[in-house]
C-alpha positions as CSV (number, residue, x, y, z in Angstrom):
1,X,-36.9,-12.2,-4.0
2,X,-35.8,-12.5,-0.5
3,X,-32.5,-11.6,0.4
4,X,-30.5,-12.0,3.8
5,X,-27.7,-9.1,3.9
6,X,-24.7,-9.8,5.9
7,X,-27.1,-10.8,8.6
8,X,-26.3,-12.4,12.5
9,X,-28.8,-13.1,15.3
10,X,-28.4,-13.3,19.0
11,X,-30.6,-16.4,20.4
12,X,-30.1,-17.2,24.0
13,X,-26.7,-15.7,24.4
14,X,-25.4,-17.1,21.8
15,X,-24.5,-15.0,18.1
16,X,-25.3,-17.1,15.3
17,X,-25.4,-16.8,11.7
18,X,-22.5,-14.3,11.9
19,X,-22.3,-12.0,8.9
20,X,-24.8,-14.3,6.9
21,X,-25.4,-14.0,3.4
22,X,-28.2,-15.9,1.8
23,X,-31.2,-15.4,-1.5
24,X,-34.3,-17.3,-2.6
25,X,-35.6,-15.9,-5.8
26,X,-39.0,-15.9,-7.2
27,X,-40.0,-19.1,-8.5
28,X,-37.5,-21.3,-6.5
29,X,-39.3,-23.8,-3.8
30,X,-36.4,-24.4,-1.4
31,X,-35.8,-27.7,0.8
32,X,-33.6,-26.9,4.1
33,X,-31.8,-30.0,5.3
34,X,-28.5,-30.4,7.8
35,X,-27.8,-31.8,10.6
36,X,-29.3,-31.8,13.6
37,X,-28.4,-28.6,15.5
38,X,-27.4,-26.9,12.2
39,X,-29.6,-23.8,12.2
40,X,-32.8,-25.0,10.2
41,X,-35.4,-24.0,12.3
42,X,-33.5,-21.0,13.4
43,X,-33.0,-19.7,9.6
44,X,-36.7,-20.1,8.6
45,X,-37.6,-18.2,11.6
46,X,-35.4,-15.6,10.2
47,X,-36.9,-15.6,6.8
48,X,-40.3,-15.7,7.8
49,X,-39.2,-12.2,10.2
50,X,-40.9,-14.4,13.7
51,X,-37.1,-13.4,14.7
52,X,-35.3,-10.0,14.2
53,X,-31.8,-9.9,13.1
54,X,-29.2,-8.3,15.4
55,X,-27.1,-7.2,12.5
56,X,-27.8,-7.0,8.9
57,X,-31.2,-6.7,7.3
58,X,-33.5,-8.7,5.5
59,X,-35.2,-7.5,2.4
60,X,-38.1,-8.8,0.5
61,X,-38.7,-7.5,-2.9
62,X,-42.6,-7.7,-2.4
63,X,-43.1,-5.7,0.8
64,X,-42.9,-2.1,-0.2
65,X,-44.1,-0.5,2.8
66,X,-42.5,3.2,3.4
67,X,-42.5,2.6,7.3
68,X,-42.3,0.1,10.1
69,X,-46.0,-0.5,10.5
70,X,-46.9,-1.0,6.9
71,X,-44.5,-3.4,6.1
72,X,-44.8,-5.8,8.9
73,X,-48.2,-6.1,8.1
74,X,-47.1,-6.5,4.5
75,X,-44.9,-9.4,5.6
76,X,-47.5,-10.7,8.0
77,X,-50.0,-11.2,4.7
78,X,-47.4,-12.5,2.7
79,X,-45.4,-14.7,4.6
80,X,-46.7,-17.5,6.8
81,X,-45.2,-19.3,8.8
82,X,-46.1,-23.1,10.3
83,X,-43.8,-24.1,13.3
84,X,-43.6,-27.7,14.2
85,X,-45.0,-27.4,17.4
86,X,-48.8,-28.9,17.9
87,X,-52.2,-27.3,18.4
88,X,-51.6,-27.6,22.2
89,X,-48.9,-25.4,22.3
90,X,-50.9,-22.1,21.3
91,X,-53.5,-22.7,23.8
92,X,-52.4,-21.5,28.0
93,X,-50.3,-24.0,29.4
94,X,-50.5,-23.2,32.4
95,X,-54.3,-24.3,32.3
96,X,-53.4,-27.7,31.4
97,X,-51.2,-30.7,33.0
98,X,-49.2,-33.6,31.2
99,X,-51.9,-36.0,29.5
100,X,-55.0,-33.9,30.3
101,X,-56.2,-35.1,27.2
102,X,-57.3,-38.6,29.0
103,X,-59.2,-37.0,31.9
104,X,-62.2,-35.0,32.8
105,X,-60.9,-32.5,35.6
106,X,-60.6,-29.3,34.2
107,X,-62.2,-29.8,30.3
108,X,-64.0,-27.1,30.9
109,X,-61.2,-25.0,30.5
110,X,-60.0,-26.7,27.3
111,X,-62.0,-25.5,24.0
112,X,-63.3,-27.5,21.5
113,X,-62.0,-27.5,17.9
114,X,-64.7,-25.6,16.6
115,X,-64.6,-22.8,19.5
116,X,-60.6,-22.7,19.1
117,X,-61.1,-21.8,15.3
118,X,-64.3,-19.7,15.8
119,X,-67.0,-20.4,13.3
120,X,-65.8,-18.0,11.0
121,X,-62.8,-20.1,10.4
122,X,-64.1,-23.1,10.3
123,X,-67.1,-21.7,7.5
124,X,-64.2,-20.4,5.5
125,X,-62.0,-24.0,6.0
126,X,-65.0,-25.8,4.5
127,X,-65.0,-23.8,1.8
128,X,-61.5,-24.6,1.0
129,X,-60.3,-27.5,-1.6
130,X,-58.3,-29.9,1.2
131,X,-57.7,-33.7,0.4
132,X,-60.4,-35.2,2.5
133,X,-57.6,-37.1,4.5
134,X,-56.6,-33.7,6.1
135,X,-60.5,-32.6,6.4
136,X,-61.3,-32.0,10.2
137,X,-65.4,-31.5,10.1
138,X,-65.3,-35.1,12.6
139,X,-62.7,-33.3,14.9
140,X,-64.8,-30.2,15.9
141,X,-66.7,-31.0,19.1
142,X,-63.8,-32.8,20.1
143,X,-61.5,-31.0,23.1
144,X,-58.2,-30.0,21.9
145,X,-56.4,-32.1,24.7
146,X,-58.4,-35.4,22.6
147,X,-57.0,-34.6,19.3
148,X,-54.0,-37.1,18.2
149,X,-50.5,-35.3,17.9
150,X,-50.9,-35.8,13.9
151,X,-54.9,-34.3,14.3
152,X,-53.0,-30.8,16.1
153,X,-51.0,-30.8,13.6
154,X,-53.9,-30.7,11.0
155,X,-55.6,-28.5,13.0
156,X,-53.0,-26.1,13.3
157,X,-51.9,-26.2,9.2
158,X,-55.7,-26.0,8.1
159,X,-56.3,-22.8,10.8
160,X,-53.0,-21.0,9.1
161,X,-53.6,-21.9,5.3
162,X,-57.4,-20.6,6.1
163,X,-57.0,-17.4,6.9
164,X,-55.7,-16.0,3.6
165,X,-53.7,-18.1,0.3
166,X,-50.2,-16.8,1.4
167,X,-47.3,-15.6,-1.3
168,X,-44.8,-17.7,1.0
169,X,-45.2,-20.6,2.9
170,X,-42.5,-21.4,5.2
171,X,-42.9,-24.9,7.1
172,X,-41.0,-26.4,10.0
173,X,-41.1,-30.4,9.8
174,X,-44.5,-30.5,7.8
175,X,-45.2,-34.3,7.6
176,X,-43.9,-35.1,11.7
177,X,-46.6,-36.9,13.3
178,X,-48.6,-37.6,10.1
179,X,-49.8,-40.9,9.2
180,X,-48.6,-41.9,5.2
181,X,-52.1,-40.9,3.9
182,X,-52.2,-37.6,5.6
183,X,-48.6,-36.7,4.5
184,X,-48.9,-37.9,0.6
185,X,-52.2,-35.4,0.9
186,X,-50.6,-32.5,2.3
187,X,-48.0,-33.0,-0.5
188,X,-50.3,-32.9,-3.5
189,X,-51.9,-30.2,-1.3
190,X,-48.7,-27.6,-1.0
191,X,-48.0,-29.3,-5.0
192,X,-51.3,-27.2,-5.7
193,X,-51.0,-24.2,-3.7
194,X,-47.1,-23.8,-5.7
195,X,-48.9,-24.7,-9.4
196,X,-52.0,-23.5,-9.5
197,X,-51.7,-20.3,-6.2
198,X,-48.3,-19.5,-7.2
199,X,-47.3,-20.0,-3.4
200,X,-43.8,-20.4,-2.9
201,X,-42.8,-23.1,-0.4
202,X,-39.4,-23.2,1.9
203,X,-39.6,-26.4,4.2
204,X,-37.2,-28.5,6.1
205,X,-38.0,-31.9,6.8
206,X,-35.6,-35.0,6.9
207,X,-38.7,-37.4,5.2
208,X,-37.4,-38.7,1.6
209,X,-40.8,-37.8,-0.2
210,X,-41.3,-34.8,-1.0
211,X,-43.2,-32.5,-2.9
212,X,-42.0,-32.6,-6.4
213,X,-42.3,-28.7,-7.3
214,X,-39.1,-28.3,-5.0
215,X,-36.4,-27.6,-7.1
216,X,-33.8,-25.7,-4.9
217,X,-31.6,-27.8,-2.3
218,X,-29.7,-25.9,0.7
219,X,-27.5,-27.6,3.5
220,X,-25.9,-25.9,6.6
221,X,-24.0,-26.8,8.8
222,X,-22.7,-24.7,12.2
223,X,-24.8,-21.8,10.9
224,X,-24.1,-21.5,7.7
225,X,-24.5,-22.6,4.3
226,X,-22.5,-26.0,3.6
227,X,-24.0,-26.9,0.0
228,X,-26.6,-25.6,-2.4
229,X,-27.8,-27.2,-5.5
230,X,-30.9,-27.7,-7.8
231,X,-32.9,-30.2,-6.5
232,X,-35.6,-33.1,-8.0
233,X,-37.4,-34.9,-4.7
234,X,-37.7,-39.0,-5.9
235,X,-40.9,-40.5,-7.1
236,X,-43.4,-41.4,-4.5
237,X,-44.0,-44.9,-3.8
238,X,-47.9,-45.9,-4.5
239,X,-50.0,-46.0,-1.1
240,X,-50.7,-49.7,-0.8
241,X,-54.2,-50.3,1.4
242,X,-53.2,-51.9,5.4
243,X,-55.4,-54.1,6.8
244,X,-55.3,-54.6,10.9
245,X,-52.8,-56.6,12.1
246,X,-52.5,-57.7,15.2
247,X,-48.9,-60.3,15.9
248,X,-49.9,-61.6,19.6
249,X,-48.2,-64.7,20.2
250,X,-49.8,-66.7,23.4
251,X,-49.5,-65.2,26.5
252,X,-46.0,-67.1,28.4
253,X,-44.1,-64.4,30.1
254,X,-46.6,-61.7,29.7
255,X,-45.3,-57.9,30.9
256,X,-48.7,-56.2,29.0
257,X,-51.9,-58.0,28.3
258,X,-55.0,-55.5,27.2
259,X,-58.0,-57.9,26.9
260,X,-61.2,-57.0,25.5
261,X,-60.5,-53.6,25.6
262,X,-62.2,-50.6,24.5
263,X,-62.0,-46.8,24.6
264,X,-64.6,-44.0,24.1
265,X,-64.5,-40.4,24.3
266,X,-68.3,-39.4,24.2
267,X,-69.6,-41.1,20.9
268,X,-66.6,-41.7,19.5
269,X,-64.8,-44.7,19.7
270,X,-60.7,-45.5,19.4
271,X,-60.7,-48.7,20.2
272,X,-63.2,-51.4,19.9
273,X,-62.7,-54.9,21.6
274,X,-58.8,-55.0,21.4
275,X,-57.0,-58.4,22.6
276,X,-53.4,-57.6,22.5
277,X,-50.6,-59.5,24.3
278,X,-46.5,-58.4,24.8
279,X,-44.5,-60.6,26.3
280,X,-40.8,-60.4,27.8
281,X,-38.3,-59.1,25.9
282,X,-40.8,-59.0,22.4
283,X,-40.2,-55.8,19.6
284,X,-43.0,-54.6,18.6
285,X,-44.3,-52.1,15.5
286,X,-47.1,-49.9,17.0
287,X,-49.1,-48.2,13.7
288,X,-52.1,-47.2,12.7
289,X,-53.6,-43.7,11.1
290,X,-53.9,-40.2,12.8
291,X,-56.3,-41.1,15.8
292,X,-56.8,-44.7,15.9
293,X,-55.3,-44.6,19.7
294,X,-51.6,-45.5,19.7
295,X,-50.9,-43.1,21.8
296,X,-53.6,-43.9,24.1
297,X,-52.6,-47.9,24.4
298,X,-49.1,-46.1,25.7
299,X,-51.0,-44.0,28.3
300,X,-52.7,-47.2,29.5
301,X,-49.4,-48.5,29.9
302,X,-47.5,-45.9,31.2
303,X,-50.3,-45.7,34.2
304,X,-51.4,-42.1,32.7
305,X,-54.8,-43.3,31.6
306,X,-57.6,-43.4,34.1
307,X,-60.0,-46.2,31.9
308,X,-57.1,-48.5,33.0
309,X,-58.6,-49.3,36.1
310,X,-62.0,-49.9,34.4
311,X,-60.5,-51.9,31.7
312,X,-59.1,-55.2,31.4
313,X,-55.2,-53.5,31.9
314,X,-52.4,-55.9,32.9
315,X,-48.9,-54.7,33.7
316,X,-46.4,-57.6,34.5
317,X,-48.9,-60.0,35.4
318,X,-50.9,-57.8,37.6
319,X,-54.3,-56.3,37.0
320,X,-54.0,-52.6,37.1
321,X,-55.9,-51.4,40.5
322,X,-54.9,-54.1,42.4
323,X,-53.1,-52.7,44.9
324,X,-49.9,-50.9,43.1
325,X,-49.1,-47.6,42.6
326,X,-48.4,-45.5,39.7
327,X,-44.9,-45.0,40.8
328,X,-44.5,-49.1,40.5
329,X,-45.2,-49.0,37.3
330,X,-43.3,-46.0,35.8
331,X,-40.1,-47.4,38.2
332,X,-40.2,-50.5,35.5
333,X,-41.1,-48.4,32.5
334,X,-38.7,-46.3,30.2
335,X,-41.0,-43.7,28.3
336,X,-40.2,-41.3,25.4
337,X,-43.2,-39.1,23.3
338,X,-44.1,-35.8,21.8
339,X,-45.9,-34.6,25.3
340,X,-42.5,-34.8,27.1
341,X,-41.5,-31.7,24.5
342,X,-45.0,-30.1,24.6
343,X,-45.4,-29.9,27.9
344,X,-41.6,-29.9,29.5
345,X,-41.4,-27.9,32.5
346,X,-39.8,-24.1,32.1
347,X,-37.5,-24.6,34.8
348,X,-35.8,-27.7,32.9
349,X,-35.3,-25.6,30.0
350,X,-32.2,-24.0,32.0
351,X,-30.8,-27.5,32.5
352,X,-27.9,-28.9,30.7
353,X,-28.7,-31.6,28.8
354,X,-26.1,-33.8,30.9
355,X,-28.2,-32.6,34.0
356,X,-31.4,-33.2,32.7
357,X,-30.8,-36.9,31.6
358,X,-30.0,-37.4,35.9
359,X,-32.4,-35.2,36.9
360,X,-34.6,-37.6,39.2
361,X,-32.5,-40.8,39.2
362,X,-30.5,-41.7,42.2
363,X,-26.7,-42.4,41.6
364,X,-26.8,-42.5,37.7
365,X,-24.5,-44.3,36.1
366,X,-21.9,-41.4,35.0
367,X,-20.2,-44.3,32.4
368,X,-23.4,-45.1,30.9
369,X,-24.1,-41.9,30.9
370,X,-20.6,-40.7,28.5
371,X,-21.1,-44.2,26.5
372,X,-24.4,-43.0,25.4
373,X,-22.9,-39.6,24.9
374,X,-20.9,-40.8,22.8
375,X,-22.7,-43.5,20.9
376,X,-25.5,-41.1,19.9
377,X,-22.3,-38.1,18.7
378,X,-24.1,-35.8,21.7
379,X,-20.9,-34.3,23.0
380,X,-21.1,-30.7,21.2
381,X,-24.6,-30.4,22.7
382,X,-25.2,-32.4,25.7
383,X,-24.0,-29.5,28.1
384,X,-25.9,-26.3,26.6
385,X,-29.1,-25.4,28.1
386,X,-32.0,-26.8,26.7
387,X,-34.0,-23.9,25.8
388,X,-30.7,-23.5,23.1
389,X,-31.0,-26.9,21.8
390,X,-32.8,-27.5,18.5
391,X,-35.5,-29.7,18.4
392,X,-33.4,-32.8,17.2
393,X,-30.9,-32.1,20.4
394,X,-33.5,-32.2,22.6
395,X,-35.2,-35.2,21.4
396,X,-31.8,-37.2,21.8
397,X,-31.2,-35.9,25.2
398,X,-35.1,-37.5,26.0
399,X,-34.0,-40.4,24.3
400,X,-30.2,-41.0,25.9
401,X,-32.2,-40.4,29.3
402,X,-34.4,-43.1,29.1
403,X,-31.6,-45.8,28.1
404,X,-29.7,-44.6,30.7
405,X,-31.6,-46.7,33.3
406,X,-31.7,-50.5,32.3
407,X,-35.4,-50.9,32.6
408,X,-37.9,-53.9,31.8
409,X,-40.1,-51.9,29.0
410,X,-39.3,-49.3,26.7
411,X,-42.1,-47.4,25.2
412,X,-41.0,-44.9,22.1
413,X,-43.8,-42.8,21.1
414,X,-42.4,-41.2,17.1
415,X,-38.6,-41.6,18.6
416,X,-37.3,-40.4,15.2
417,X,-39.4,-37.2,15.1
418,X,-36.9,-34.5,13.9
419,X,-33.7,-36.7,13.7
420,X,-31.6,-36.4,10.6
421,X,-30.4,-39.3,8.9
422,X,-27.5,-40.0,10.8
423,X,-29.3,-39.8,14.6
424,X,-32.0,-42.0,13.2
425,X,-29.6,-44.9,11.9
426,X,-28.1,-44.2,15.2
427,X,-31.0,-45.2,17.3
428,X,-31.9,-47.8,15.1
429,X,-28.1,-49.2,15.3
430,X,-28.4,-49.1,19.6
431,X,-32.1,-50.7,20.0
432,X,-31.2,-53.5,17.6
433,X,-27.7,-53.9,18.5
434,X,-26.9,-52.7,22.2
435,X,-30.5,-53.5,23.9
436,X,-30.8,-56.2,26.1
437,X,-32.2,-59.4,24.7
438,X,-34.6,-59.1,27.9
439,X,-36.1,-55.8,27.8
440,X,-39.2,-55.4,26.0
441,X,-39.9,-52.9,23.0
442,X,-42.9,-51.0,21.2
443,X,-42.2,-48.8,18.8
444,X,-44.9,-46.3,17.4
445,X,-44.1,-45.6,13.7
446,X,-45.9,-44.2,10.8
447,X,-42.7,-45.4,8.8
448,X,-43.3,-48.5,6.7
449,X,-39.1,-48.6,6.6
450,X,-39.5,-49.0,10.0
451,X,-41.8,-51.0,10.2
452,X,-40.1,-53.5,8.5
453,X,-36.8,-53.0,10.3
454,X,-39.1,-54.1,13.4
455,X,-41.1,-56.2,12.0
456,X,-41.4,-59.1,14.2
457,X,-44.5,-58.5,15.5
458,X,-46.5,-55.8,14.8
459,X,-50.3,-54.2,15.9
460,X,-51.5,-52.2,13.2
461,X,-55.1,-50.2,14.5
């Protein structure tokens, strides 16, 4: 059993989970949901002991140490813990720079798969059972700064699980970032460490399947527990096989064009030969598997990619290289992804969310600015400090900052990454219903729901 007594935590100032009560006995495989801002992350970290409580304790009936030393590492065998945050994250930052992963300058810093695990590790991952779908034996000469954010993810779960069967695994947004495949095999995966390792699982996630050993439901809200009930995840839906797709229509007002293109990193290639045309004010479905390079076709877009001035790259009816600058481009280009939270500058962090939104734009639009406030139900959160935001906050502060500026593309790399239901309908709500008729959309989703919400044209890899 593990048992939360009367607890409460200071985090950045602020006292939360005040005089907290809270159990998970043995047996029960617990799913955390609220809303965003509602103390998920926070109260795994708590039961996992990455954060101390300021008042109260914490007991766990299986750690029976008689001092300090001797039950930490009795916790630290029994418990482990997988954040949300990618494989780039526990490598130095300050050694890398926003999209490294598409240049040369400085790889020799950056370690491959294999030298990040140690060959140790990856000898004792082979051994393992995975699903082949989550098997990384084709990532390990790659750099870390080339995996996919769904491949550090992988990377990341594989290095954890690897190291010893844990008694409790605690998981922070398991199935962000991967592709449908990937997350129905981590979920028979964690169904076979609970049945057959006796591992007991606590998760949050907002995604609606599940594994079906979860049988305990708990919602917060504000910090503390809002509802609690036995829970029985739905059936999962049968994976259907996806063939390309590719929805060009003839180019007429073109604002992207990639023709013929290709991408390589050594001898691997992501993309072979790709014709793919966007024209003014088309939506667009971007989706594909773990890898396949939708990420990268953003990076050529967004003028982060250096191939696109050996490529066949055209940007509003220009060829890339021909004479305009980077700055050109990203002045017509609204841009939202993962790497923006990976790799957001420490200094930010101190920032209001309200200041960081106009950080950088000349005379924002203060109206705008409170309508989108509004729309997106921001206002108990939009003027804290980032650093004591919770993931969801912060990803609708990126998101309110780049509609805030009417621009002539909007790229959305995973835009409903750690949303709860409510912020998601809400995005979907603004971009189908408040977006100008003009501006041009892609969309990179591993959601078939999505998919067909946008389904007008889509480029499946």
């Amino acid at each position: 059993m593990i048992d939360l007594r009367n607890i409460s935590i200071r985090k950045s100032g602020q006292i939360l989970f005040n005089d907290f009560n809270f159990n998970i006995e043995a047996g029960e495989n617990v799913m955390i949901r609220g809303d965003n801002g509602s103390g998920k992350t926070t109260l795994l970290e708590i039961i996992a002991g990455v954060i101390p409580v300021t008042n109260g304790e914490v007991h766990y009936d299986f750690v029976t140490g008689t001092n300090w030393e001797e039950r930490y590492q009795q916790r630290k065998q029994a418990i482990h813990f997988l954040s949300a945050e990618a494989a780039l994250t526990r490598i130095h930052q300050h050694d890398l720079f926003y999209q490294q992963r598409y240049y040369s300058l400085g790889d020799e810093f950056v370690p491959s798969v294999k030298e990040f695990l140690g060959d140790e590790m990856v000898e004792q991952i082979q051994k393992m059972e995975f699903p082949s779908s989550l098997a990384i034996n084709h990532l390990l000469h790659l750099k870390l700064t080339k995996l996919s954010n769904g491949q550090q993810k992988r990377v990341r779960m594989l290095q954890n699980l690897a190291k010893q069967i844990p008694k409790v695994l605690v998981l922070d947004y398991p199935f962000e970032s991967l592709d449908r495949k990937s997350r129905n095999d981590l979920i028979d995966f964690l169904e076979v460490l609970s049945t057959q390792h006796d591992v007991q699982l606590i998760l949050t996630d907002h995604d609606s399947e599940l594994p079906s050993v979860l049988n305990r439901k708990v919602v917060l809200k504000k910090f503390q527990l809002h509802e609690q009930s036995n829970f029985n995840p739905t059936a999962r839906l049968k994976l259907e096989e996806v063939k390309s797709r590719n929805d060009s229509l003839p180019p007429t007002c073109p604002v992207v064009e990639f023709r013929k293109l290709t991408i390589r990193y050594g001898d691997t290639t992501i993309i072979n030969n790709l014709d793919w045309t966007i024209n003014k004010g088309e939506r667009w479905a971007l989706a594909g598997k773990n890898g396949s390079g939708k990420t990268t076709l953003f990076s050529l877009i967004y003028a982060d990619h250096p191939l696109a001035y050996s490529q066949q790259v055209f940007l509003f009816g220009k060829r890339r290289g021909s004479g305009e600058s980077i700055w050109d481009i990203k002045n017509r280009i609204s841009y939202v992804g993962p790497e923006q939270m990976n790799f957001i500058d420490p200094k930010d962090k101190a920032l209001t969310g309200r200041a960081y939104c106009t950080k950088g734009i000349k005379n924002p639009d203060k109206g705008n600015l409170v309508t989108l406030i509004q729309f997106f139900e921001a206002d108990s959160f939009i003027d804290k400090p980032l650093r004591q935001l919770s993931s969801g906050e912060v990803q609708l502060v990126f998101i309110i900052k780049s509609l805030l500026v009417p621009r002539e593309l909007l790229l959305l790399d995973e835009p409903f990454r750690f949303l709860d239901l409510n912020k998601k309908e809400k995005l979907n709500q603004y971009l189908q219903l408040h977006l100008n008729n003009e501006t041009t959309l892609v969309l990179i989703t591993h959601d078939e729901h999505d998919m067909r919400r946008w389904g007008s044209q889509i480029l499946w890899l």
